[in-house]
C-alpha positions as CSV (number, residue, x, y, z in Angstrom):
1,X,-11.5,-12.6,-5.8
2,X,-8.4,-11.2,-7.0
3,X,-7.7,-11.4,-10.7
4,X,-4.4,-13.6,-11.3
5,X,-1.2,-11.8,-12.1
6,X,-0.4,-10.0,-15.3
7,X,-4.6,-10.0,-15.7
8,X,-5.8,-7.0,-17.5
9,X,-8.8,-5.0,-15.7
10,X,-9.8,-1.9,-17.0
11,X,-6.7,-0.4,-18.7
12,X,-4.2,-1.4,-16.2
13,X,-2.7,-4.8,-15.5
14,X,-1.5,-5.7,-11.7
15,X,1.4,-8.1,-11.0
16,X,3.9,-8.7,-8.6
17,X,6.9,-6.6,-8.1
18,X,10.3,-7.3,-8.4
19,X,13.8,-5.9,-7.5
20,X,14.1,-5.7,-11.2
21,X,10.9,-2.9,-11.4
22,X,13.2,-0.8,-8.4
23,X,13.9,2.3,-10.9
24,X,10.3,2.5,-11.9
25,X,9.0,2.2,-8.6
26,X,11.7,4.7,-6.9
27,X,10.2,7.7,-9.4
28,X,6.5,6.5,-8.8
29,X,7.3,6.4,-4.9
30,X,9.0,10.0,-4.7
31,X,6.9,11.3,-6.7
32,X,3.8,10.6,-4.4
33,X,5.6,11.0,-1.7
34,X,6.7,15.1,-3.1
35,X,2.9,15.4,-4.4
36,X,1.3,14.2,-0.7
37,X,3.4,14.6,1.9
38,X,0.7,14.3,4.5
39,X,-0.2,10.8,3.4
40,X,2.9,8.5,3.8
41,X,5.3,8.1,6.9
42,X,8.7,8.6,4.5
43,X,9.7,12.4,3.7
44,X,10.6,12.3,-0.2
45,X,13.8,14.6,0.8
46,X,15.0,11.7,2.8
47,X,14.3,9.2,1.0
48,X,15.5,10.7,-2.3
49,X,18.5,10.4,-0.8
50,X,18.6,6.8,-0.2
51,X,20.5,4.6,-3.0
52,X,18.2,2.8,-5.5
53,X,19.4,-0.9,-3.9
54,X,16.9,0.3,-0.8
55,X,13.9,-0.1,-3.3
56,X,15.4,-3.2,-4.7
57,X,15.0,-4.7,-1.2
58,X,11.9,-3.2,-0.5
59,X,10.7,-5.2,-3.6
60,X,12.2,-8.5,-3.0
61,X,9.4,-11.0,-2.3
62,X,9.7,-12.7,0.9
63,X,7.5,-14.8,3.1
64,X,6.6,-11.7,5.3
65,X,6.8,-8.9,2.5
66,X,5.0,-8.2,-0.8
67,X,4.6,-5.5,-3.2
68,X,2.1,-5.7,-6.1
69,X,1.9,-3.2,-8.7
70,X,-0.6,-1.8,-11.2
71,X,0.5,-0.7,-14.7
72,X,-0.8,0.7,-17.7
73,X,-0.4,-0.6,-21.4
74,X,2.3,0.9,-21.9
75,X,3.5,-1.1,-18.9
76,X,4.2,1.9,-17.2
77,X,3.6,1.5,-12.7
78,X,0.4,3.7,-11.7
79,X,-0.3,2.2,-8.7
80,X,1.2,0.2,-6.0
81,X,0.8,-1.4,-2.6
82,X,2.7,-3.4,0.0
83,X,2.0,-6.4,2.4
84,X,4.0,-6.9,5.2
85,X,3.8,-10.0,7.8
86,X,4.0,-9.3,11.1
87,X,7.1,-11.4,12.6
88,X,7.3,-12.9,15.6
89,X,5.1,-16.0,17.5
90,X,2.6,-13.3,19.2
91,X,1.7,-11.3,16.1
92,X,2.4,-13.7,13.4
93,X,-1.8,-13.5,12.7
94,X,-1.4,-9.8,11.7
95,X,-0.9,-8.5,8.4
96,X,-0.1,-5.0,7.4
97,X,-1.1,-2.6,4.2
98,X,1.8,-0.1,3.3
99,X,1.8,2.5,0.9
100,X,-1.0,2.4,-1.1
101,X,-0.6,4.8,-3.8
102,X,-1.9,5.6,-7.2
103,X,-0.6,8.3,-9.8
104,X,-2.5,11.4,-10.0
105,X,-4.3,11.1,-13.3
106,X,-5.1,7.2,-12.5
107,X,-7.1,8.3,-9.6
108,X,-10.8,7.6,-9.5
109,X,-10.3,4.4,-12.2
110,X,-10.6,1.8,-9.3
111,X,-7.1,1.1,-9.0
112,X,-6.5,1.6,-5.4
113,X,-9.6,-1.0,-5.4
114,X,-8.2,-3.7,-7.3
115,X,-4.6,-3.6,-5.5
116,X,-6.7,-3.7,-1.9
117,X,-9.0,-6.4,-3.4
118,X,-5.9,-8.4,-4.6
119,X,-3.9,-8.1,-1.3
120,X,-7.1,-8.9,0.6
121,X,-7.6,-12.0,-1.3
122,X,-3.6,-13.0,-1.2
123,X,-3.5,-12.8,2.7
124,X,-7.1,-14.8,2.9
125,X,-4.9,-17.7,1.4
126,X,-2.1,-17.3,4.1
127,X,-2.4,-19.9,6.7
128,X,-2.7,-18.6,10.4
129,X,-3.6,-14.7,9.1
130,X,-6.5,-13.5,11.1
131,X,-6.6,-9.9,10.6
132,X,-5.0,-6.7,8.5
133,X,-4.1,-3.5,9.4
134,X,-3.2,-0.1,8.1
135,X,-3.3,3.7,8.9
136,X,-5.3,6.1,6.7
137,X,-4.2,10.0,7.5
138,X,-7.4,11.9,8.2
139,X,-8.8,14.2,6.6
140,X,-8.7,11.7,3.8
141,X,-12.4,10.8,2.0
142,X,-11.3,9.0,-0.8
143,X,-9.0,6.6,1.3
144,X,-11.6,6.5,4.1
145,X,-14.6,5.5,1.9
146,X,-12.3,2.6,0.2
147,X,-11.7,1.2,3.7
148,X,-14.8,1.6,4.9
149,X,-16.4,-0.2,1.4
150,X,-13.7,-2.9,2.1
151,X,-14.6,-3.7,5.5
152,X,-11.5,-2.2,7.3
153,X,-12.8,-0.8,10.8
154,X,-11.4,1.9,13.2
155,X,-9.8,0.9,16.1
156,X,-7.6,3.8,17.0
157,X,-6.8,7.6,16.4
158,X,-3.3,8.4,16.6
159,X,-2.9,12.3,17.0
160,X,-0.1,14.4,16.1
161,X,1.3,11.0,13.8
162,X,3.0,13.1,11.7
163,X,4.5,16.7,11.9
164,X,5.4,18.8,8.5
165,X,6.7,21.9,10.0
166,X,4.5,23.2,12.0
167,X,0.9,21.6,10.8
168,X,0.5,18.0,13.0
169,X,-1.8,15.1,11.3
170,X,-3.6,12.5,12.7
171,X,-3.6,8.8,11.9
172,X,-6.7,6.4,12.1
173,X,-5.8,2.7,12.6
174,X,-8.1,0.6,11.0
175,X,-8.2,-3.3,10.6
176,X,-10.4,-5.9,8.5
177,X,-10.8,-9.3,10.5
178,X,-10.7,-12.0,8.2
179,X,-13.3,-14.6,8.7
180,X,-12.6,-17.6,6.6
């Protein structure tokens, strides 16, 4: 059960994001992406370059797409995560987890728990959702053991996913069926 928004757990709070939280989340985002550039998809040289309206439309709520943040007292964003529906008749049943992240000296606190628990728990409640997905790079144990404590289940290996110079990474694909 997901706590309600704003709901304090631990010192950090979690609650929706906004277009309005676009210049926090823009620093947060590059950052992670400069700090682990094995881990996400985006490259923070390109992105960096991208004007800060792209993260306020990232961040708009819509019926396919969600972002929920964690913050500290100081209301400062340490963690965040997206949602995202997948369109479409034939894969409307299909959620997705995007860019899980948490800032380096919040790791370990059971953020990245309660952000998975709470989107877990928000796409339970979404009529006609049957499963989520998301891709973990491997080696990863922190990430893997969350999934695997969560439910999530491999159901694909994607070598070579992503190149940084000359190293190649591999992607797992891992989905949690949702049994209501």
């Amino acid at each position: 059960m997901r706590a309600p928004d704003g709901a304090s757990t631990g010192g950090f709070s979690l609650r929706l994001l906004l277009p309005s939280d676009a210049p926090q989340y823009r620093t947060f985002r590059l950052n992670n992406l400069r700090l682990y550039p094995a881990l996400f998809r985006a490259d923070a040289a390109e992105e960096a370059q991208k004007p800060l309206a792209t993260s306020e439309r990232r961040l708009k709520p819509t019926p396919l797409n969600r972002w929920q943040g964690a913050f500290d007292q100081a209301g400062i964003l340490i963690g965040a995560v997206g949602f995202r529906r997948e369109p479409g008749a034939k894969r409307q049943h299909i959620g997705q987890i995007i860019g899980l992240s948490v800032a380096p000296d919040w790791q370990g606190k059971g953020i990245a728990t309660a952000l998975m628990l709470d989107v877990i728990d928000y796409a339970r409640g979404l009529d006609g959702l049957r499963q989520i997905q998301l891709t973990v790079t491997i080696p990863n144990p922190a990430a893997e053991q969350l999934y695997d404590r969560l439910g999530f289940t491999v159901f694909g290996l994607e070598q070579d996913a992503l190149r940084i110079g000359p190293e190649s990474h591999p992607k797992q694909h891992r989905q949690l069926l949702l049994d209501r």
